[in-house]
Structures are given as C-alpha cells and as structure tokens.
C-alpha positions as CSV (number, residue, x, y, z in Angstrom):
1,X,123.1,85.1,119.4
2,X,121.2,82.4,117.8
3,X,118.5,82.3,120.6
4,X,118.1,86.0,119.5
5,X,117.5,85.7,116.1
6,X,115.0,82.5,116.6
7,X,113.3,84.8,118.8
8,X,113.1,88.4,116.1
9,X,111.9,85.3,113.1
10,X,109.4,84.2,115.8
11,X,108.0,87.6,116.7
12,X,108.6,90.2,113.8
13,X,108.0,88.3,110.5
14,X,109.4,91.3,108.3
15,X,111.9,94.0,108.6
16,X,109.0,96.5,107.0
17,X,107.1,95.0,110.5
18,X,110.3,96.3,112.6
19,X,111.0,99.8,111.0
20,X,107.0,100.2,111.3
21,X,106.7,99.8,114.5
22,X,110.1,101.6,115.9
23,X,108.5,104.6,113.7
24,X,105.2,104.7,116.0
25,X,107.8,103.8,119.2
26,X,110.5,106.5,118.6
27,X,110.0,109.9,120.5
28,X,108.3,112.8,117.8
29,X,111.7,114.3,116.9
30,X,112.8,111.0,115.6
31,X,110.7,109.7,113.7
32,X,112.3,107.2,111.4
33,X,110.1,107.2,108.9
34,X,108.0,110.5,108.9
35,X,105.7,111.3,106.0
36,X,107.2,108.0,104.5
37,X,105.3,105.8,106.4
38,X,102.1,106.2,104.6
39,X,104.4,105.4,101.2
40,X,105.3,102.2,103.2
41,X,102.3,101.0,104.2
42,X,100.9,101.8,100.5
43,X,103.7,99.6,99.3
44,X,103.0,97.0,102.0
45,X,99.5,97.0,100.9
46,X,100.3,96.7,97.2
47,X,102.5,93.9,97.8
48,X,100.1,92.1,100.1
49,X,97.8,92.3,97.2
50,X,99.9,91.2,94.2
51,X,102.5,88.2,96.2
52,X,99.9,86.7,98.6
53,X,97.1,85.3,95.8
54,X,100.4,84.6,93.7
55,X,101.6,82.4,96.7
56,X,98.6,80.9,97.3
57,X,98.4,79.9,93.9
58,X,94.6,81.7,93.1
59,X,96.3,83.5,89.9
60,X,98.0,81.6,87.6
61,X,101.5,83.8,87.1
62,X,103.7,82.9,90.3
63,X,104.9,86.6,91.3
64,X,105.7,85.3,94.9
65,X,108.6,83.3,93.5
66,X,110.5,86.1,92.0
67,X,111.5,86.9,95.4
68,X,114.0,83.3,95.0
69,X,115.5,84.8,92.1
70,X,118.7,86.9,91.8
71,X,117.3,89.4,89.7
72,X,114.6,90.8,93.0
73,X,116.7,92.3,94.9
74,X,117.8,94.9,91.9
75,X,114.2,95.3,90.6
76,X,113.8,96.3,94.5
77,X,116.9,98.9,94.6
78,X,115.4,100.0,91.1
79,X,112.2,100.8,93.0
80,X,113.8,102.5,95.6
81,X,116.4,104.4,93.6
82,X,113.1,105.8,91.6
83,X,112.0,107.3,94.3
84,X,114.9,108.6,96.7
85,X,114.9,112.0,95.7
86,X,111.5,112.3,97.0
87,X,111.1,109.9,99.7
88,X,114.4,109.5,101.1
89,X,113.4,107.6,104.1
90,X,111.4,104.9,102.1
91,X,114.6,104.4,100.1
92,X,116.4,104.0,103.0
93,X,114.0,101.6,104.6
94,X,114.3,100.0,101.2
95,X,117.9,99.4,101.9
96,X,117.4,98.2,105.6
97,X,115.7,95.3,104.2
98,X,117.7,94.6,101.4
99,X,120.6,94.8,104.0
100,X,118.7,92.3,106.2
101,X,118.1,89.7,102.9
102,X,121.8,89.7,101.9
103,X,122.6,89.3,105.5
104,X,119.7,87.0,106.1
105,X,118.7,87.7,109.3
106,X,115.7,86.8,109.2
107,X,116.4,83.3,107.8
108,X,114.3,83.3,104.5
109,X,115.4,82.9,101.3
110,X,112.4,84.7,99.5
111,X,113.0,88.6,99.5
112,X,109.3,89.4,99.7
113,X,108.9,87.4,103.4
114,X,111.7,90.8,104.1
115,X,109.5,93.0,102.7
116,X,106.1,92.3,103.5
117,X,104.4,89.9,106.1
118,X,100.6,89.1,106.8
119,X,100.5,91.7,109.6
120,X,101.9,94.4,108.1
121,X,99.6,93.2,104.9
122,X,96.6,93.6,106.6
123,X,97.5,97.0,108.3
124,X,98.5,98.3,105.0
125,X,94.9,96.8,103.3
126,X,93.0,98.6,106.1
127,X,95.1,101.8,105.8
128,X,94.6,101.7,102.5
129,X,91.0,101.3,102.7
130,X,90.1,103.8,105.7
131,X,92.3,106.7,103.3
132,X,89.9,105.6,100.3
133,X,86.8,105.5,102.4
134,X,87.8,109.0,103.8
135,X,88.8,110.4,100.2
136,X,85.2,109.5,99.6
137,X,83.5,111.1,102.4
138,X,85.5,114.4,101.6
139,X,84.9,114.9,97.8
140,X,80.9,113.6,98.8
141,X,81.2,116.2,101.1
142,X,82.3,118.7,98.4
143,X,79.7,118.1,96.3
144,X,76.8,117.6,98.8
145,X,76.8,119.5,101.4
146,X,74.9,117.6,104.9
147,X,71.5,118.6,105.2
148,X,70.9,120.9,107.8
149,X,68.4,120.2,110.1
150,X,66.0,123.1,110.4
C-alpha cells in the first residue's frame, strides 16, 4: 500500500491533476466533471497565479503559506459551498480534495499542493489564455467583419 501511494505523489502531484484527467478518460455519459471543468481549470489557473509568485517569494504577502494553517481548509469549503448550487460538480471536486488533505494521501501538509500543481497550473494558464484570445477574435469579429477578397 505504501509502494502505491509513493508511486500516485510521484506521478499525479494534485488531486485537481487526478479528477482532471479521469474527466477527459471516462466514457461521454460519465463525465465526472462536465461543464465544471472549465470552472476548474479557471480556478486552477487563478491559483497558479496568486500561490506560485507567493511561494517563490516575488510578492511580498506569503499567500502560499496559508495553505499550513488550519483556517484553509474552511476558507476552501466556503468557496465551494458558494458555489454548489450552481456547480455542483466543482463543489464536489472541492470535497475530493479536501477529503484527500484531511486523509493526506498525498503526503503534503500544504492544502494548495492538493489543489493545484505546476501541470495543472500551466494547463489552466494556457486555457485560460486560448478562451481570452478566442473571446477576442469573436467580439473583433463582431465589430469588423474580414475583408472579402473581391
């Protein structure tokens, strides 16, 4: 059992890393996380942004070790609570990972390294970026029509 969970910390750094990638695994009918994921990878993306310049120390207010204290795991239920009645399945991913903290499977003591890892970061920032970029093209689009060539 312990050679297993040496292996998951080696492989999948976060449980939002696990329940993203059984979503794009599972067969269409059961899709874990549905219209969720994009609230997911927005969240992953947020976080990526805020805890990783925190943890590197390139912002003076240390938000990365808020995930140490007792008090982040309720500011994280609060979050998802917010939200349940209209994304159920990101509050229940939500509770997957708070499940996996308290239980730590994963072996951390910082809640954020449950929530959020430097893959899922990165896939979040380029998500994130690609639904701007594309946001963009569409109102440009709206207000300037292509030329037509003649």
């Amino acid at each position: 059992m312990m050679h297993a969970l040496a292996l998951l910390r080696a492989f999948i750094p976060s449980i939002t890393s696990i329940l993203l990638i059984a979503d794009l695994i599972a067969p269409q009918r059961l899709k874990i996380l549905c219209r969720d994921r994009r609230l997911l990878l927005g969240f992953a993306a947020a976080a990526a942004v805020v805890l990783y310049p925190s943890a590197l120390g390139l912002v003076p207010l240390d938000l990365y070790s808020i995930g140490f204290a007792p008090v982040a795991p309720l500011i994280l239920a609060t979050v998802a609570a917010c939200l349940a009645d209209r994304h159920p399945r990101f509050s229940c991913a939500v509770l997957v990972i708070l499940i996996a903290f308290d239980l730590h499977l994963l072996g951390g003591a910082n809640l954020w390294d449950y929530v959020v890892d430097p893959f899922v970061g990165v896939i979040g920032l380029v998500w994130a970026a690609f639904r701007a970029l594309s946001a963009i093209i569409e109102v440009r689009s709206a207000i300037e029509p292509w030329p037509q060539p003649d």
